[in-house]
C-alpha positions as CSV (number, residue, x, y, z in Angstrom):
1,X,-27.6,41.4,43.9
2,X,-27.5,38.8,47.1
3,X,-28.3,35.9,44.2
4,X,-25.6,37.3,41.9
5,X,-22.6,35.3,40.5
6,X,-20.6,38.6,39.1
7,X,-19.0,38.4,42.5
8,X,-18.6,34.8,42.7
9,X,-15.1,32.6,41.5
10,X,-15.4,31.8,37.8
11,X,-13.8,29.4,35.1
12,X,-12.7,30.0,31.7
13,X,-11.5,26.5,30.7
14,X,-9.2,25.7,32.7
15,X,-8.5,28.8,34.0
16,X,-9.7,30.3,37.4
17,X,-10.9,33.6,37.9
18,X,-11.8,35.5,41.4
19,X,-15.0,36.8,40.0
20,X,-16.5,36.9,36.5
21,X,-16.2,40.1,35.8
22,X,-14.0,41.2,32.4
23,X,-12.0,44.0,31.7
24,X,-12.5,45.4,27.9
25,X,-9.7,46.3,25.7
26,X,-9.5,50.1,25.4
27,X,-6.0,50.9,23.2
28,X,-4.8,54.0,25.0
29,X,-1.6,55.0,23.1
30,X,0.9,54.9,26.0
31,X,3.4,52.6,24.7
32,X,6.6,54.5,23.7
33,X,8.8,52.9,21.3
34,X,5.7,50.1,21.1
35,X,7.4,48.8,23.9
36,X,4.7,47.8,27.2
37,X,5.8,50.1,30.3
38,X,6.1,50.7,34.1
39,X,2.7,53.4,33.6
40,X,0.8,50.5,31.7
41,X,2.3,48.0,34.0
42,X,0.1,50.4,36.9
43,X,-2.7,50.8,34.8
44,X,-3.7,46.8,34.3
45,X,-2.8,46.5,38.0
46,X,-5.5,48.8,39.3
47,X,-7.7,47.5,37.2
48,X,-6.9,43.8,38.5
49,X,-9.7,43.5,40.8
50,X,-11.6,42.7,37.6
51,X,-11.2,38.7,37.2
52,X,-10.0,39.0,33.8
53,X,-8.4,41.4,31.8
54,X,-8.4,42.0,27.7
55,X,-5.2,44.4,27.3
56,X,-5.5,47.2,24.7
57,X,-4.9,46.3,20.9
58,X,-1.1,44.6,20.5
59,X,0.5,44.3,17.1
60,X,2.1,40.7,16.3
61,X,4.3,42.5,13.6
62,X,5.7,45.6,12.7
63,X,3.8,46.2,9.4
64,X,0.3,45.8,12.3
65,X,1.6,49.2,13.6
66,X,-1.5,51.5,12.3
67,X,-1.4,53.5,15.2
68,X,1.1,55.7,17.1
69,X,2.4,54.6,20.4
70,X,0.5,50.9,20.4
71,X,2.3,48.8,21.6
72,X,3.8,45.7,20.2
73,X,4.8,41.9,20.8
74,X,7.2,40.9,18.1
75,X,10.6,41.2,19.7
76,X,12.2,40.8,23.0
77,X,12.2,43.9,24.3
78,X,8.5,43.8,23.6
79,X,7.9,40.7,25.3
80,X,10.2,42.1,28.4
81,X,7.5,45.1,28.7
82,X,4.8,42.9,28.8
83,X,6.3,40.3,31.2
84,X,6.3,43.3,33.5
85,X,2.5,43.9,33.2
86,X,2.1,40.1,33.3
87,X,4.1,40.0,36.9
88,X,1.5,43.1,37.8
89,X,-1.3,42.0,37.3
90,X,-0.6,38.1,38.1
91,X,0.5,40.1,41.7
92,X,-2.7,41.7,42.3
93,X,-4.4,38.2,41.8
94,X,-6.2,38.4,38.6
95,X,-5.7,36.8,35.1
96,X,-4.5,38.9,31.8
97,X,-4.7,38.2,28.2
98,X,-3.1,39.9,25.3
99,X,-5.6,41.4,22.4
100,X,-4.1,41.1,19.1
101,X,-4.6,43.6,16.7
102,X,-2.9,43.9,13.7
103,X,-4.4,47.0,11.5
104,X,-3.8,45.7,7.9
105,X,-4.8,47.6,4.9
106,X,-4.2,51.2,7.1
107,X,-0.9,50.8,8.7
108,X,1.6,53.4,7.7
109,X,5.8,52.7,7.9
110,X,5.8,56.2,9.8
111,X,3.3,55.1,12.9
């Protein structure tokens, strides 16, 4: 691994990474109300040592909602959660981007 450039700055465009290593998106379900939180805000942030992070599935709308507890980006409150894992993660020194997800055809009013 002495020859390896995982562990070595990287560029995505413009943007620079600490390493080239990328965090998945895995939708975990913890967003109460849809709204981003202080436990998700902890979550991306010990997982910042990655040098770029996919977030977890995030609905654009509220018809996208096909899931319980996913969380959302459509109002401000929304956008207030995820400034705080934004803040987090931009602490710990790494880079985060938002997956959207919007589940069409299967969204149900009641998730």
């Amino acid at each position: 691994m002495e020859n390896s450039k995982l562990f070595t700055p990287g560029k995505i465009g413009e943007m620079s990474t600490a390493n080239r290593m990328v965090m998945a998106p895995m939708t975990r379900c913890r967003a109460i109300g849809n709204i981003a939180n202080d436990l998700m805000a902890v979550y991306y942030q010990q997982r910042a040592s990655a040098g770029f992070l996919v977030t977890e599935g995030t609905s654009p709308s509220p018809n996208g909602l096909g899931y319980a507890r996913i969380p959302g980006i459509y109002n401000e409150e929304q956008v207030a959660g995820w400034k705080k894992v934004t803040t987090a993660v931009h602490t710990a020194g790494s880079k985060i981007f938002v997956q959207l997800m919007h589940t069409g055809r299967i969204s149900h009013p009641l998730n």
